[in-house]
C-alpha positions in Angstrom: 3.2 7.6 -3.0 3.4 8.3 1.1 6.2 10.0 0.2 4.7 12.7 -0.7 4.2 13.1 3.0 7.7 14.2 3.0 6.7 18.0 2.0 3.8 20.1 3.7 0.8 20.9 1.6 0.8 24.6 -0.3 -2.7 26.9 0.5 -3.5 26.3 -3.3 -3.6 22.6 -3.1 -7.3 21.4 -2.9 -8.9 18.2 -2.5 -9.8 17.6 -6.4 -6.5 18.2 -7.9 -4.2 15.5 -10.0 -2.6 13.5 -7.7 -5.9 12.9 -5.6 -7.7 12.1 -8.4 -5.0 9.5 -9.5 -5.4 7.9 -6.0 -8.9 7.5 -6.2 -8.4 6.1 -9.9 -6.3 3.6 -8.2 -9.4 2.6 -5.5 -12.1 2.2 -8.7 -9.5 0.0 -10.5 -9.6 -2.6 -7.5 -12.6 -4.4 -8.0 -11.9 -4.6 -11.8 -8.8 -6.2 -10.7 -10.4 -8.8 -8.8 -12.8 -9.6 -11.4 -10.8 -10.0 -13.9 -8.9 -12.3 -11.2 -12.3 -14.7 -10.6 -12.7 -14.4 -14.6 -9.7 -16.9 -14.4 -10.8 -18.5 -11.0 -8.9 -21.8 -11.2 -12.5 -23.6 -9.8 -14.0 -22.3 -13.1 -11.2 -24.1 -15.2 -10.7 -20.8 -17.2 -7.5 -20.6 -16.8 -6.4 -19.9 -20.2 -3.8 -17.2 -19.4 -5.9 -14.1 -20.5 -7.8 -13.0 -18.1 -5.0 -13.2 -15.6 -3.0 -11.5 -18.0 -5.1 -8.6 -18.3 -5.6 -9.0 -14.3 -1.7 -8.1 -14.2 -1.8 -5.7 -16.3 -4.5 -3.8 -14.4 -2.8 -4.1 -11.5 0.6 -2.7 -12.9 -1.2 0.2 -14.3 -2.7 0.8 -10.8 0.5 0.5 -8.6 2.0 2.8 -11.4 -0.7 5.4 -10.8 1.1 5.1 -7.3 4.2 6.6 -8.1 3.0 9.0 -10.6 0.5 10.5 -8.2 3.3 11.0 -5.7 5.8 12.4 -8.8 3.3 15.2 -9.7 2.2 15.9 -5.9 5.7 16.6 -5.4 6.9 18.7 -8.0 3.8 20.7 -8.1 3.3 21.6 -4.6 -0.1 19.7 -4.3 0.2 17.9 -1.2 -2.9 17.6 0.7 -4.1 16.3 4.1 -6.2 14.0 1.7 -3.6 12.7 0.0 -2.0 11.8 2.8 -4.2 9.6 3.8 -6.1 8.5 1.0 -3.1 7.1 -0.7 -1.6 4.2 1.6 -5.2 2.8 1.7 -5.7 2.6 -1.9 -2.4 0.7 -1.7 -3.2 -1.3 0.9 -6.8 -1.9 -0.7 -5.1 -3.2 -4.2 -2.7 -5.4 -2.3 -4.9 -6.5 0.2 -7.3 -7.5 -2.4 -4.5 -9.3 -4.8 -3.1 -11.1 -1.5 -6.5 -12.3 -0.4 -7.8 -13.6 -3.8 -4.7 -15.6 -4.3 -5.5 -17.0 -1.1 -9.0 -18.1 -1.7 -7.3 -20.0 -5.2 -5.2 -21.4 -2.5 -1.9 -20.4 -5.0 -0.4 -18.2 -1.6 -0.7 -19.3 1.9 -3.2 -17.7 4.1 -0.7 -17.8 7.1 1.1 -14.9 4.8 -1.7 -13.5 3.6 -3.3 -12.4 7.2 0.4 -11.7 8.6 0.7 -9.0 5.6 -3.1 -7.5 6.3 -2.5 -7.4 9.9 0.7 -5.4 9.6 -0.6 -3.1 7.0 -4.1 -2.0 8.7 -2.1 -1.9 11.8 -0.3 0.4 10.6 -3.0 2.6 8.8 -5.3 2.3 12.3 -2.3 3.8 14.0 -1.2 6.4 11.8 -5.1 7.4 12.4 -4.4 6.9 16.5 -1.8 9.4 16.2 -2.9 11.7 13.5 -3.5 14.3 16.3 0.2 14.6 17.1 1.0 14.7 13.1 2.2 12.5 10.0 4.2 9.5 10.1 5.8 9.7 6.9 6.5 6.5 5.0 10.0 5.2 5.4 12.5 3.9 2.5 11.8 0.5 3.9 8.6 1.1 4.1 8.3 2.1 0.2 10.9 -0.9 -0.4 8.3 -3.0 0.9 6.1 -1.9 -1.3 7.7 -2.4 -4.7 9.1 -6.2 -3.0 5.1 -6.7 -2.6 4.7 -5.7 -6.1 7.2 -7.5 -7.5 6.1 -10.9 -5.9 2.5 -9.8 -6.7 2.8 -9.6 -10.7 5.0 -13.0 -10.4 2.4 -15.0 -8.8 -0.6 -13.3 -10.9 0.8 -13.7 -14.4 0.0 -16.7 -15.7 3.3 -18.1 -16.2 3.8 -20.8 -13.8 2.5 -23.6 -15.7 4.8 -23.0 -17.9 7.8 -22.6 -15.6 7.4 -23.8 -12.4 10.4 -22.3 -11.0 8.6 -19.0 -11.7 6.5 -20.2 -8.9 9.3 -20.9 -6.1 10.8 -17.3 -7.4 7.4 -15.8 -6.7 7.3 -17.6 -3.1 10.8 -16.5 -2.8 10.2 -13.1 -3.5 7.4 -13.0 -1.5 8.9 -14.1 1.9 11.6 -11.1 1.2 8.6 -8.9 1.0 7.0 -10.6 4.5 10.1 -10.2 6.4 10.7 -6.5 5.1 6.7 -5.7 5.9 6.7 -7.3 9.1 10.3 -5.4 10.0 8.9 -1.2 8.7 5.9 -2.6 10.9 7.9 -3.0 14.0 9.4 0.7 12.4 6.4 2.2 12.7 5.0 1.1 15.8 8.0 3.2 17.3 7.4 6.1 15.1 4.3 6.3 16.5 5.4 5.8 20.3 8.1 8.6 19.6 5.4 10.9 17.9 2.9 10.9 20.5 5.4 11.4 23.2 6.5 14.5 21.7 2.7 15.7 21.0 2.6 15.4 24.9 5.2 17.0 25.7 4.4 20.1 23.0 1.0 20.4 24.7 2.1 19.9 28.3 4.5 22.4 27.3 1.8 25.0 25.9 0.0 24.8 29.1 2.3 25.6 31.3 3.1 28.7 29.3 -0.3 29.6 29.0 -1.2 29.2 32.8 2.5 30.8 32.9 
């Protein structure tokens, strides 16, 4: 998890250690979650159920490898620079990828699916525009929108809405929580970022005057 962000990496914490590794487990695992997605492509009329269910599944042990990565970063003191950055795109690479292929089965609307993209590369683009002036650590909204996005994610991928259609509308419900949270932690950010870089101005202003001093 970006929470992780929350603590400053030890000397002793390298590039190849647990956590890392988990994160990049969880960037492999994407394109295995999409194919077992197409497997069940509604256009191929294979939509018996199992594919998507193993789809879910996939993606449930991914999101999970989220947390623990973050859990073990934490309590063993192996934060890294890497981590830091790594980790929010594998997120944002395994929901971006479930958003958009739920799209393309035309089972989400795009209009949500590009408003959710924009505001999540946004925000990785300008935690990389301010990296110079340090961190923006991930906010509790911003991990609430993440587990909201998770939530709605598994309800519209597991392949229960034949059955129950009001499993849909909860799963569109859900969903528009999670928009309005992601687009909110965006605006969140976007002043984070304004605050950060002011003060990396004024730190460096500040060490030239004392070193002209």
């Amino acid at each position: 998890m970006t929470s992780a962000e929350e603590h400053s990496a030890g000397p002793a914490a390298r590039i190849w250690n647990l956590p890392n590794i988990l994160t990049m487990l969880r960037i492999v695992m994407v394109p295995f979650f999409v194919w077992f997605l197409v497997l069940d492509a509604p256009e191929l009329d294979a939509q018996n159920g199992m594919w998507r269910w193993i789809a879910a599944a996939t993606f449930a042990v991914a999101i999970y490898t989220d947390k623990l990565d973050g859990d073990i970063a934490r309590s063993r003191g192996l934060i890294t620079d890497f981590g830091k950055i790594a980790d929010p795109i594998a997120d944002k690479l395994l929901i971006g990828s479930a958003l958009v292929m739920l799209s393309v089965f035309q089972e989400l609307p795009w209009w949500v699916t590009i408003l959710i993209l924009v505001r999540e590369w946004g925000v990785t683009a300008l935690r990389f525009y301010v990296i110079r002036y340090g961190v923006i650590p991930a906010s509790r909204g911003g991990k609430l929108k993440t587990v909201i996005q998770t939530v709605a994610i598994v309800l519209y991928v597991i392949p229960l809405a034949s059955l129950a259609p009001w499993l849909g509308m909860m799963a569109f419900a859900v969903m528009m929580v999670a928009l309005a949270i992601t687009v909110w932690t965006g605006g969140e950010y976007v002043i984070e970022a304004l605050k950060l870089r002011s003060s990396g101005i004024r730190a460096r202003q500040q060490q030239t005057q004392e070193g002209k001093a």
